[in-house]
C-alpha positions as CSV (number, residue, x, y, z in Angstrom):
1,X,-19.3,-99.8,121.2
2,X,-18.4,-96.4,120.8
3,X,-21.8,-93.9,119.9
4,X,-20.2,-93.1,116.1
5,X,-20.7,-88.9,115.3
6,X,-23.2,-88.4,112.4
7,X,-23.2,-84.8,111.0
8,X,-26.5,-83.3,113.4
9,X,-29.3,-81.3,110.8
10,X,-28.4,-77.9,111.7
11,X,-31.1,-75.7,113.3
12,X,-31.4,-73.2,111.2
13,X,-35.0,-72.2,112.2
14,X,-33.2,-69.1,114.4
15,X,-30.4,-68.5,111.4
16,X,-32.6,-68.3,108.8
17,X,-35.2,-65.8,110.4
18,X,-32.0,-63.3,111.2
19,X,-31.0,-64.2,107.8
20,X,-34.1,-63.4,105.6
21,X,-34.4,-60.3,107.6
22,X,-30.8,-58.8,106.5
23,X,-30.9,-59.9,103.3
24,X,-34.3,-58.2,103.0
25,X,-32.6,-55.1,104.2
26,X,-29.5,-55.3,102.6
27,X,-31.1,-55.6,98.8
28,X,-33.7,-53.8,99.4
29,X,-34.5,-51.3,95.8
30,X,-33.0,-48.3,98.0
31,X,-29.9,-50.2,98.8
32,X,-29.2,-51.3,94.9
33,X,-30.2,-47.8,93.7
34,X,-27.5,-46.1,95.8
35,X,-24.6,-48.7,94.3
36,X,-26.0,-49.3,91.0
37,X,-23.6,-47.9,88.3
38,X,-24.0,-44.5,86.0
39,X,-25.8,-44.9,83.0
40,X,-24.6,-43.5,80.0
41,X,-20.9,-43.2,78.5
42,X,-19.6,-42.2,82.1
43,X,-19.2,-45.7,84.4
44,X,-19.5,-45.8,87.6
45,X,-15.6,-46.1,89.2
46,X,-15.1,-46.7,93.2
47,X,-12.1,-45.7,94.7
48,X,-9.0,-47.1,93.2
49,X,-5.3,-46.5,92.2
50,X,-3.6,-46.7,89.0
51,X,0.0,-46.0,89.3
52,X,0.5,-42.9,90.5
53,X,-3.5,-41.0,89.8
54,X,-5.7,-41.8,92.4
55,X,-9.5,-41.6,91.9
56,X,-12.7,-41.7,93.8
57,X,-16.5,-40.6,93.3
58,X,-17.6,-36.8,94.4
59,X,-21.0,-37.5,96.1
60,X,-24.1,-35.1,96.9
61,X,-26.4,-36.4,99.1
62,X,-25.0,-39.9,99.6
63,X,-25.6,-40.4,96.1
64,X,-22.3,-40.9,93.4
65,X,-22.6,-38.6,90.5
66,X,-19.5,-39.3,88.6
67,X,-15.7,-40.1,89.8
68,X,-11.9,-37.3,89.7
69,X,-8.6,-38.3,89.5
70,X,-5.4,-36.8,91.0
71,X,-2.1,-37.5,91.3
72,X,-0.4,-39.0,94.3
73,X,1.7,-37.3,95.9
74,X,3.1,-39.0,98.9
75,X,5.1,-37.7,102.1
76,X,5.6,-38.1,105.7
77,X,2.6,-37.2,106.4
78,X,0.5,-38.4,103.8
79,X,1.3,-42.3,103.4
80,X,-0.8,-43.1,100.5
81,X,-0.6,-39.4,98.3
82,X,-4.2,-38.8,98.7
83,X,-4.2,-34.8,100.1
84,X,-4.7,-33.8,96.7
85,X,-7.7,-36.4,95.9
86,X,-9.5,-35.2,99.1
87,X,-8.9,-31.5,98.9
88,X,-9.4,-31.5,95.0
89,X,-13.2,-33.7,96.0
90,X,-14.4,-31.8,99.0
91,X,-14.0,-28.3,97.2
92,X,-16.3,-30.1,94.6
93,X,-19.0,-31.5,96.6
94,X,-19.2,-28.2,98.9
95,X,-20.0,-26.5,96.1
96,X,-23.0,-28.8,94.8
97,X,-24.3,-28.4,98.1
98,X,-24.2,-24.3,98.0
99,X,-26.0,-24.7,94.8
100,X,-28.5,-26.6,96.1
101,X,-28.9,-24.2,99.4
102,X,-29.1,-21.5,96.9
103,X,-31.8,-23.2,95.0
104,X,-34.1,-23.1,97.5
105,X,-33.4,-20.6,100.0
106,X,-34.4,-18.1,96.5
107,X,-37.3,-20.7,95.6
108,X,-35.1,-21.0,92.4
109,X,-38.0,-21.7,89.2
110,X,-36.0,-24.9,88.0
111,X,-37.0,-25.1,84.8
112,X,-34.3,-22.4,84.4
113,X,-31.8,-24.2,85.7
114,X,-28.9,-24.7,83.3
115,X,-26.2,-26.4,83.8
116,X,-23.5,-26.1,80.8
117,X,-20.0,-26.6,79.7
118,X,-17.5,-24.3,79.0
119,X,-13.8,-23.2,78.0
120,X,-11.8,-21.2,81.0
121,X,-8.0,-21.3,80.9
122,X,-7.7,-23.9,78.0
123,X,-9.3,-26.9,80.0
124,X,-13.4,-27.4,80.2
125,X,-15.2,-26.5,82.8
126,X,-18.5,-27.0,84.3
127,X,-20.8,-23.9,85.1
128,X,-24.4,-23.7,86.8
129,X,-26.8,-20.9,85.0
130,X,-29.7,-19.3,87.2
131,X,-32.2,-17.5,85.0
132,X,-29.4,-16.7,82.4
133,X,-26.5,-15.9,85.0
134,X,-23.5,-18.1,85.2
135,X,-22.0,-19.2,88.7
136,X,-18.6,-20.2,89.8
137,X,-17.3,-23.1,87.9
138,X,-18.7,-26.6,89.6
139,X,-15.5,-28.4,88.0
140,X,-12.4,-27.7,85.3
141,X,-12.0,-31.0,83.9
142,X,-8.4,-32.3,84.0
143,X,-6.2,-34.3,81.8
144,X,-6.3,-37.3,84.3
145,X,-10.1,-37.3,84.7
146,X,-10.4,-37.8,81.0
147,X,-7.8,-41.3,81.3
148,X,-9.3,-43.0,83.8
149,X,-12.9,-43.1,81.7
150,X,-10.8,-43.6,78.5
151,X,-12.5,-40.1,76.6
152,X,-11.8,-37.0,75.6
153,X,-11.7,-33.8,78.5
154,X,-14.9,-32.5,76.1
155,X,-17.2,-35.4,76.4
156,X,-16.1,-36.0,80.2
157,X,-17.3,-32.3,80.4
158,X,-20.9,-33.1,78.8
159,X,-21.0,-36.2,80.8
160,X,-20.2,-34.1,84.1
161,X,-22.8,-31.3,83.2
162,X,-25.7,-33.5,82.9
163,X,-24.7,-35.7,86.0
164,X,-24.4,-32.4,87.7
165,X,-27.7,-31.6,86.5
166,X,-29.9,-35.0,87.3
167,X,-27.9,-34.5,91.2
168,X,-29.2,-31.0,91.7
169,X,-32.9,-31.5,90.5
170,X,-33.0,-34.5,92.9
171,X,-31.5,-32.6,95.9
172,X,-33.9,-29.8,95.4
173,X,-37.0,-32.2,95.1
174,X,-36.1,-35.0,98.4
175,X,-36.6,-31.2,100.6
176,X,-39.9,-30.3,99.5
177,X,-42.3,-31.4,102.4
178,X,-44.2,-33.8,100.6
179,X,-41.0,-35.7,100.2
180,X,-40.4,-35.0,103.6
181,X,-43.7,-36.4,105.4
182,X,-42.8,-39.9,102.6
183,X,-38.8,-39.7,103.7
184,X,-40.8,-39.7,107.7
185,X,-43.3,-42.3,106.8
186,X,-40.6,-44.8,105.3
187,X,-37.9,-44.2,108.1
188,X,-41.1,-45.2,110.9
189,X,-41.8,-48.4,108.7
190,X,-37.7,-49.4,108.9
191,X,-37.3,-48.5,112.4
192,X,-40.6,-50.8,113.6
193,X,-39.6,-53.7,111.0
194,X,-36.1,-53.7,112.5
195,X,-36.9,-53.4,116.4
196,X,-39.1,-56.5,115.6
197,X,-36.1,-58.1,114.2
198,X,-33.8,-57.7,116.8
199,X,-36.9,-58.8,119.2
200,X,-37.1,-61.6,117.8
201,X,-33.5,-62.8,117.2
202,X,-32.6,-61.5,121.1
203,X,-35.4,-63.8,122.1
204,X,-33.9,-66.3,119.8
205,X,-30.8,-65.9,121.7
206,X,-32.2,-66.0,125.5
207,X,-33.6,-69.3,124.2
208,X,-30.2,-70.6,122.9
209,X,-28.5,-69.1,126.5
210,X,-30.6,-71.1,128.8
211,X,-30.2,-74.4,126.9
212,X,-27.0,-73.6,126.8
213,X,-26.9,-72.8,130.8
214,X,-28.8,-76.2,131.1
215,X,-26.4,-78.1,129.2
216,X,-23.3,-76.4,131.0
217,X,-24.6,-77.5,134.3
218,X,-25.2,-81.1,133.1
219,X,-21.9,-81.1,131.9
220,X,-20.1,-80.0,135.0
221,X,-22.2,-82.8,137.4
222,X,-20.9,-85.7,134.7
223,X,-17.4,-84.6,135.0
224,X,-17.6,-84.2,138.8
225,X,-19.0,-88.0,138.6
226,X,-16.4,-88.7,136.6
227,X,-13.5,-87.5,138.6
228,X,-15.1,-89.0,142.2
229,X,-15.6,-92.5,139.8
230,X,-11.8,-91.6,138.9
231,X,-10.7,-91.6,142.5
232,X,-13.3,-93.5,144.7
233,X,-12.4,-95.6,147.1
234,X,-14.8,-98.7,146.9
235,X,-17.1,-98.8,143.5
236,X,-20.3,-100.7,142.9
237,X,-21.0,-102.2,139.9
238,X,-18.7,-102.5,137.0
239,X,-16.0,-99.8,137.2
240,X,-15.1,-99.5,133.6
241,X,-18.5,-99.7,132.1
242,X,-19.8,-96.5,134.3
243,X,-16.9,-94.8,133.4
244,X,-17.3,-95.5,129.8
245,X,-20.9,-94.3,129.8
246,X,-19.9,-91.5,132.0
247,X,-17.3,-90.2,129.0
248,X,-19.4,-90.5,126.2
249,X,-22.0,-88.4,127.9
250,X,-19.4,-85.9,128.5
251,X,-18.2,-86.1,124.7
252,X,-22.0,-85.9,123.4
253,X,-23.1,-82.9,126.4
254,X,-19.4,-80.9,125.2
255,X,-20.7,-81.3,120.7
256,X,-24.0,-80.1,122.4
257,X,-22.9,-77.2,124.3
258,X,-20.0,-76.4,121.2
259,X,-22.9,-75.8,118.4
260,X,-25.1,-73.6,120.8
261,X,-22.0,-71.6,121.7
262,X,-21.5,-70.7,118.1
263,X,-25.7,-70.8,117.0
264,X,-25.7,-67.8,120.1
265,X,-22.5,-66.0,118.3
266,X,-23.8,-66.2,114.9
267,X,-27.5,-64.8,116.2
268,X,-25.4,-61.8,118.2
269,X,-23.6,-61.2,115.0
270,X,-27.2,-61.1,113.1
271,X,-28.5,-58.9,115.9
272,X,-25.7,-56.4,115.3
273,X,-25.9,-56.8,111.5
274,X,-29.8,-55.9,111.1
275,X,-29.2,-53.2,114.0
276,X,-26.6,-51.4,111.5
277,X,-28.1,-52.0,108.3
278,X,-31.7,-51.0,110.0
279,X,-29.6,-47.8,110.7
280,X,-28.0,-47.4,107.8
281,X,-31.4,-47.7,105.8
282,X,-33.4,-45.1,108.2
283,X,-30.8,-42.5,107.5
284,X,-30.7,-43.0,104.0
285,X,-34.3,-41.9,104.2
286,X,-33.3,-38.3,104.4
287,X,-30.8,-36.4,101.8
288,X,-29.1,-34.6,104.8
289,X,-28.2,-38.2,106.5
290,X,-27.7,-40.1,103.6
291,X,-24.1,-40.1,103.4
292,X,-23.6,-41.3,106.5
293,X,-25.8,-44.2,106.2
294,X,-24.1,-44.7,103.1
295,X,-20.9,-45.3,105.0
296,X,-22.3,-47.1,107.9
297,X,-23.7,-49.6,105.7
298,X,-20.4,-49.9,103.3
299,X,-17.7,-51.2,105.3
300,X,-19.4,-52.2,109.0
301,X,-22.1,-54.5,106.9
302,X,-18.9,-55.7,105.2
303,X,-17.0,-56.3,108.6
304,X,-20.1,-58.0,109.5
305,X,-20.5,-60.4,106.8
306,X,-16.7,-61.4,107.0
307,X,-17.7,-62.3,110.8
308,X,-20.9,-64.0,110.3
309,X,-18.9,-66.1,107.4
310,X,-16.7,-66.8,109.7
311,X,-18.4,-67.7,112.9
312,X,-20.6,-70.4,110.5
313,X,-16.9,-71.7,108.8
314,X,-15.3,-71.7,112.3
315,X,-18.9,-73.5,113.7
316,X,-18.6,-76.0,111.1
317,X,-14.9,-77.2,111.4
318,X,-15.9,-78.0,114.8
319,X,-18.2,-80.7,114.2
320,X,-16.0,-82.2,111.3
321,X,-13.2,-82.2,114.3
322,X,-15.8,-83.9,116.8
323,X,-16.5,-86.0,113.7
324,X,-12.7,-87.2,112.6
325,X,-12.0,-87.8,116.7
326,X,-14.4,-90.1,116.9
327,X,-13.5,-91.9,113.8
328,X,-9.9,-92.0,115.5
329,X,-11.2,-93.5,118.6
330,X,-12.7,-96.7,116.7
331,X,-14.5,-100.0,117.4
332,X,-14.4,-102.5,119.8
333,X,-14.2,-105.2,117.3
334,X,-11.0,-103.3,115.7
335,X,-9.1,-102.4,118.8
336,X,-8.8,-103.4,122.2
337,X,-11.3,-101.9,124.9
338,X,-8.2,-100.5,127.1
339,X,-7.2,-98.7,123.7
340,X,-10.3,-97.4,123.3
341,X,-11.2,-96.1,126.7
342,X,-7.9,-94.6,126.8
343,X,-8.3,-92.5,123.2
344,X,-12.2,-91.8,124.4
345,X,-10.4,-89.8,127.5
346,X,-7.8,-88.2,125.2
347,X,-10.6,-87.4,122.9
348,X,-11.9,-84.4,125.8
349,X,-8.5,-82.9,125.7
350,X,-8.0,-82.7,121.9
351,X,-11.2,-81.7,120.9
352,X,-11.2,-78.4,122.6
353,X,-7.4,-78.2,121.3
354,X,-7.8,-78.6,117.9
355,X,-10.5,-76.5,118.2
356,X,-8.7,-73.5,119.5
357,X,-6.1,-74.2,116.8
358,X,-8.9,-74.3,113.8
359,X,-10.7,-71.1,115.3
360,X,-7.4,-69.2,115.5
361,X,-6.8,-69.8,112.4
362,X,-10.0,-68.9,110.6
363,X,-10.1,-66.2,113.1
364,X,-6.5,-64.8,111.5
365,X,-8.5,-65.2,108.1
366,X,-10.9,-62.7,108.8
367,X,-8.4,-60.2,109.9
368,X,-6.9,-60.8,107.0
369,X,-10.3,-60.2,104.9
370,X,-11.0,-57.1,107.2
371,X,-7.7,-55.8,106.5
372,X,-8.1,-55.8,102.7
373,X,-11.6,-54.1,103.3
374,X,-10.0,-51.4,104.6
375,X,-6.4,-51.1,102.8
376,X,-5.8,-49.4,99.1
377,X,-2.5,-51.1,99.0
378,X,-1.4,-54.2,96.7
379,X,-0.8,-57.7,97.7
380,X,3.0,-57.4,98.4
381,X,2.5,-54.3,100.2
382,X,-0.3,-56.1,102.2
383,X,1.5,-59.1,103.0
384,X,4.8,-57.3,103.7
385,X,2.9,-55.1,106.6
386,X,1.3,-58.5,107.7
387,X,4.4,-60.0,108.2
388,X,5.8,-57.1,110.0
389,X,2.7,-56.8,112.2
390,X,3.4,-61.1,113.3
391,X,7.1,-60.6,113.7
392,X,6.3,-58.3,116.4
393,X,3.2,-60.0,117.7
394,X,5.7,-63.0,118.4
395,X,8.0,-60.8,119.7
396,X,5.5,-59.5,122.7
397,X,4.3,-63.1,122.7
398,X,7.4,-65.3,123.1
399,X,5.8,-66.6,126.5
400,X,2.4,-67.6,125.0
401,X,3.9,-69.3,122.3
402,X,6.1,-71.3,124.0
403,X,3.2,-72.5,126.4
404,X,1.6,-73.2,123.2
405,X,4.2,-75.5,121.3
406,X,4.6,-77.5,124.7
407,X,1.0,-77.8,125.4
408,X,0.9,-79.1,121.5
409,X,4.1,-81.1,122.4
410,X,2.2,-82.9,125.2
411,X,-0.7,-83.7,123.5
412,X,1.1,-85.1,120.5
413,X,2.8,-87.2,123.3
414,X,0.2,-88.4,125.2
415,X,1.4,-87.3,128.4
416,X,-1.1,-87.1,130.3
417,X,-5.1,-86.3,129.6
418,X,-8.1,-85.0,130.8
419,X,-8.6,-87.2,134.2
420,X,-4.9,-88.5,134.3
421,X,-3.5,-88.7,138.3
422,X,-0.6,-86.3,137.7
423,X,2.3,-85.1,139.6
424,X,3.8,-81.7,138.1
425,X,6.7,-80.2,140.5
426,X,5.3,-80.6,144.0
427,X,1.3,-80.4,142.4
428,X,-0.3,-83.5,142.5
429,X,-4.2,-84.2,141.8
430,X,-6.3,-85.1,139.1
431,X,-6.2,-83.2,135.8
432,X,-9.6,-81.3,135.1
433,X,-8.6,-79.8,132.1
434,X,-5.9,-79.2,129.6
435,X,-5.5,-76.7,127.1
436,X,-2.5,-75.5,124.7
437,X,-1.6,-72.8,127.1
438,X,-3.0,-73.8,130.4
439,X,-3.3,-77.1,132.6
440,X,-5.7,-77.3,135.5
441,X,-5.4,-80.3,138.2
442,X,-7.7,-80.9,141.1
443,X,-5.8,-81.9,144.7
444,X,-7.0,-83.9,147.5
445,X,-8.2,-81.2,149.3
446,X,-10.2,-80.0,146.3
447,X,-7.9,-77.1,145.2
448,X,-7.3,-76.3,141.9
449,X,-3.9,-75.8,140.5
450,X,-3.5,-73.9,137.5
451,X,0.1,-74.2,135.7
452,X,1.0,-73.0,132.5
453,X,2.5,-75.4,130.1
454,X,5.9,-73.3,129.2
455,X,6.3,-74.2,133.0
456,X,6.1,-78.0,132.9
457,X,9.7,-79.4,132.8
458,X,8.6,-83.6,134.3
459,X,5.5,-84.9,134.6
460,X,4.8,-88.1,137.0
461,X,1.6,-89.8,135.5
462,X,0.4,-92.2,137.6
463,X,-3.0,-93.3,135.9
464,X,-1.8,-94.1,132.1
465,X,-1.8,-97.2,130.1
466,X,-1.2,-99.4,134.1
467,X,-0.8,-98.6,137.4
468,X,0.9,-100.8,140.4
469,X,-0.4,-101.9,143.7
470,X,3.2,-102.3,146.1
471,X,2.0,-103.4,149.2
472,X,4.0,-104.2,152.5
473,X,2.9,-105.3,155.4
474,X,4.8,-106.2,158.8
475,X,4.0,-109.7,161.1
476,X,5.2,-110.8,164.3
477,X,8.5,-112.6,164.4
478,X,6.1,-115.4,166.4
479,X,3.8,-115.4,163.4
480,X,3.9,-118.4,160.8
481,X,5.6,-116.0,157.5
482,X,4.7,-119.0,155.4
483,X,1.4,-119.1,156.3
484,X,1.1,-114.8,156.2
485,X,2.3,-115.3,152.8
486,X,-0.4,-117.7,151.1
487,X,-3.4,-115.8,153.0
488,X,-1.8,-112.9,151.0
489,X,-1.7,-114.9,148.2
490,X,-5.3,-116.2,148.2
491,X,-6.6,-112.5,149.3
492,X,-5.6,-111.5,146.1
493,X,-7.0,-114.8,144.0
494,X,-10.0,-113.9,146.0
495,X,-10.3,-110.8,144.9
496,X,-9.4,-112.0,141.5
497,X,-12.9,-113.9,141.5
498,X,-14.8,-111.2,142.1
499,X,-17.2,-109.4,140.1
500,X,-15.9,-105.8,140.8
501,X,-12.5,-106.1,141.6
502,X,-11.3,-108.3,139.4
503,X,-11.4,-106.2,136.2
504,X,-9.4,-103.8,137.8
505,X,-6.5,-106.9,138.5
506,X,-4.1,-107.0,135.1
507,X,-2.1,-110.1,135.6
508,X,-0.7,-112.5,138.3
509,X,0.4,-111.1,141.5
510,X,4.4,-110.9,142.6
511,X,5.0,-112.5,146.0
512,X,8.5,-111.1,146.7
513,X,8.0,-112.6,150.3
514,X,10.0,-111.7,153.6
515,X,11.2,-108.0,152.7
516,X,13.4,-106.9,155.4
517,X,13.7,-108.2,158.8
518,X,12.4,-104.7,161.0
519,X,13.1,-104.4,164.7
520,X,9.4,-104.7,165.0
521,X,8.7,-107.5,162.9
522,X,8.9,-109.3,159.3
523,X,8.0,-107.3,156.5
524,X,6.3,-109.0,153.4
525,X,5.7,-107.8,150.1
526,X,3.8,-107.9,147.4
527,X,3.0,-105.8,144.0
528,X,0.5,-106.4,141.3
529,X,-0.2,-104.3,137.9
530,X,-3.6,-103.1,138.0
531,X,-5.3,-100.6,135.8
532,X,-4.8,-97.4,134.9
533,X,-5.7,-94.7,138.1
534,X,-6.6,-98.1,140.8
535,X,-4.1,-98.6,142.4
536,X,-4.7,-96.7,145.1
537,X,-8.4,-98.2,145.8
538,X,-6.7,-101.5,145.2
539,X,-4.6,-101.3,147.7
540,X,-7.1,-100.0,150.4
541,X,-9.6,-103.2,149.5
542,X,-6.8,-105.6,149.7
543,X,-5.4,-104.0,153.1
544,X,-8.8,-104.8,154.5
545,X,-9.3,-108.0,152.9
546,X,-6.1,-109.1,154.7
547,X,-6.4,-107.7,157.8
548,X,-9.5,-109.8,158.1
549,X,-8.3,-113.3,156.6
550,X,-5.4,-112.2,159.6
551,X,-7.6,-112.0,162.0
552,X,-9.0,-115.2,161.5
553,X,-5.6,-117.1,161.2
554,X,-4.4,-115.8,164.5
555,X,-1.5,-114.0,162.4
556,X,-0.5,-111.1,164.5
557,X,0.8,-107.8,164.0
558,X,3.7,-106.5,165.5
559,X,3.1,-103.9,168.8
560,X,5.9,-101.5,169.5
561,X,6.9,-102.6,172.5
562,X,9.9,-100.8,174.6
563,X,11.9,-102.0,177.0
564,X,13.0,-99.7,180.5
565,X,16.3,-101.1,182.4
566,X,17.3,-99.3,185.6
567,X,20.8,-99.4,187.1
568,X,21.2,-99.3,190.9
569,X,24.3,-97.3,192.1
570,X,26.3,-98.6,194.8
């Protein structure tokens, strides 16, 4: 009976430990007060495009105080139109952060800080007010400011002025040092909850590495066994039902040693995502640092949640592959046992295939998520440079595909499979593993053969669905041939009867008799159909069978013998 595949109660002990401790992190109150939105009429708005006016949020101190348009212009140098944006935002924030150096370099009072609106040119401007003198202008308010929030350039004005405001009375009061020694305190209570994090989860991983190492090794001794079961010489016991056993425990050690692959990714992706967002969090502490955490915890924590989603997605479609193959293999009350022995060794080789095909292609899907995280640019725009991008990754890759589609090719054919006695071009030996790029086989002499499936033209497979024992042997032309002939024929019935040999027998034996007449001798023949991969140890038990039974019936073999004439000269 074939061990059916139930659906194993994921660990998650390790997982959910890494797990609790990012979310923690990641939605922590600092984390949601730096992307909450603006109260008040002015929304928050990220960085966007509509038509041709580009906007994005001017920042002081990591924090978003309120959001400027421009217009895009594009050119050769400037794909997306976005000079103008930047220049127009950077002006803006460096001159929040001079007003906040000049704040308290002069130990400004701020109680007379004043921040105010006003008229300059016919737009609205922004102005700062120390103790009754106006500054420079923080910001003229624009036309396409006033669109994107959907008001007038006056109220965007008042709205900007008392943002402004609330973002300068902040910055001054995060540098006084009794905000410092808290900013300190807070960043040394991250930093030692994180570095116990990643202790934890990278001893979670050791663990997880030496079962895995463990498992490996296991794995590698039953498919040596398997191989020498493959191609011994004499066997003990029942052939079939060793090898059976044998290939199961291969199948169950290869589900085993799958899952802790991917449970050791996922907790190295965990490690790298509380390592980041610990980061990220420790430099948000401090107002001069902020921004950066800011952006190390924007798009790397979202690079790493796309890869963590993935890694679990790509875990998951492993097992339901184990899961469907094993349903495919069946029952020995549906399907007969050589059937089933013969899908349980195709099973090893299309496991790992389908596998590489499913993680490829979720693999591809994260790209495509991490692409989108980065790009500004619409669907067509993205799927158009996507396309581009594969028409010349099949260009550089025209070999590796076409090692692909004929590896796919023979597995959909049945060619040959893992364990299969193969000849490819003048390679011969047992096939250790196949892949959709790559096939290994193992000589005689132990070698190992690698050969990349673009290359394979014919295949000779001499172990699949039967093999044939053709056997010839040569007798004395003063030996009884009748005789020679039925001790060949009840060698075989003999070994027909027994216990061992007789399950690896398919059929009734063909007695073609006298083959050719040698000068040596009379050679006899005979051929049987035995299974798949034996005919080789069939033919050395019956050679020694019959030499004995021989023996004992006085049938001789021939002895090249020569004959010397000499000629005397007259």
């Amino acid at each position: 009976m074939v061990k059916p595949l139930y659906f194993p109660r994921f660990k998650f002990k390790y997982l959910a430990i890494g797990l609790m401790t990012c979310v923690w992190l990641l939605f922590s109150p600092m984390t949601i007060a730096h992307t909450e939105e603006l109260e008040g009429a002015l929304r928050w708005k990220p960085f966007g495009l509509v038509g041709d006016v580009a906007y994005a949020p001017v920042r002081l101190d990591g924090y978003n105080v309120f959001s400027i348009a421009a217009e895009r212009k594009k050119d050769k140098d400037d794909q997306w139109g976005l000079g103008t944006l930047e220049i127009r935002r950077n002006r803006i924030e460096n001159r929040l952060n001079s007003q906040v150096q000049y704040l308290i370099e002069n130990h400004v009072d701020l109680n007379s800080l004043q921040v105010f609106t006003t008229q300059l040119n016919k737009q609205m401007a922004v102005q700062v007010a120390l103790n009754g003198e106006a500054t420079k202008p923080i910001i003229t308010v624009t036309a396409l400011d006033a669109e994107i929030y959907g008001l007038t350039e006056s109220e965007v004005a008042q709205e900007y002025a008392e943002q402004i405001r609330q973002a300068l009375l902040r910055a001054v009061e995060e540098r006084t040092p009794d905000a410092w020694r808290s900013q300190i305190q807070l960043a040394g209570i991250i930093g030692a909850i994180a570095i116990l994090s990643i202790a934890l989860l990278f001893w979670c991983q050791h663990q997880i590495g030496k079962v895995r190492r463990r498992l490996r090794q296991e794995f590698n001794n039953y498919q040596e066994s398997l191989i020498e079961q493959q191609t011994a010489v004499g066997m003990n016991g029942d052939p079939s039902q060793d090898v059976a056993k044998q290939q199961q425990n291969l199948l169950d050690l290869k589900r085993q040693i799958d899952r802790k692959t991917w449970q050791k990714r996922i907790l190295q992706l965990l490690l790298l995502g509380v390592g980041v967002i610990g980061l990220s969090w420790i430099l948000q502490c401090f107002p001069q640092t902020r921004w950066l955490g800011v952006l190390l915890f924007r798009q790397p924590i979202g690079l790493l949640l796309i890869g963590l989603t993935i890694a679990i997605v790509i875990n998951w479609s492993h097992l339901l592959i184990d899961w469907l193959l094993t349903k495919w293999v069946g029952t020995e009350d549906r399907l007969p046992i050589a059937q089933i022995e013969r899908r349980r060794r195709r099973l090893l080789t299309l496991s790992p295939a389908w596998k590489s095909i499913a993680t490829m292609l979720l693999f591809s899907v994260g790209l495509v998520l991490a692409y989108t995280l980065f790009s500004l640019s619409t669907g067509l725009t993205l799927f158009t440079e996507i396309g581009v991008l594969g028409l010349a990754a099949s260009l550089a890759l025209q070999s590796s595909i076409k090692d692909a589609l004929t590896g796919w090719m023979l597995l959909a054919k049945d060619a040959f499979t893992v364990g299969d006695s193969i000849t490819i071009k003048d390679a011969t030996g047992v096939v250790e593993e196949m892949g959709l790029f790559l096939t290994q086989i193992r000589s005689s002499p132990g070698e190992l053969i690698t050969i990349r499936n673009g290359e394979i033209t014919q295949i000779t497979n001499s172990s699949k669905d039967w093999s044939r024992m053709d056997f010839t042997v040569l007798v004395d032309y003063d030996s009884d041939i009748k005789q020679a002939m039925t001790l060949m024929r009840e060698v075989f019935e003999t070994m027909q009867t027994d216990s061992v040999w007789g399950v690896q027998l398919l059929g009734e034996p063909d007695l073609l008799g006298v083959e050719q007449f040698d000068q040596h001798g009379i050679l006899l023949r005979i051929r049987t159909q035995t299974q798949p991969g034996q005919q080789f140890s069939v033919t050395r038990e019956f050679r020694l069978r019959l030499n004995q039974a021989f023996k004992e019936a006085g049938i001789k073999l021939p002895i090249p013998q020569q004959e010397v004439r000499y000629r005397e000269s007259h």
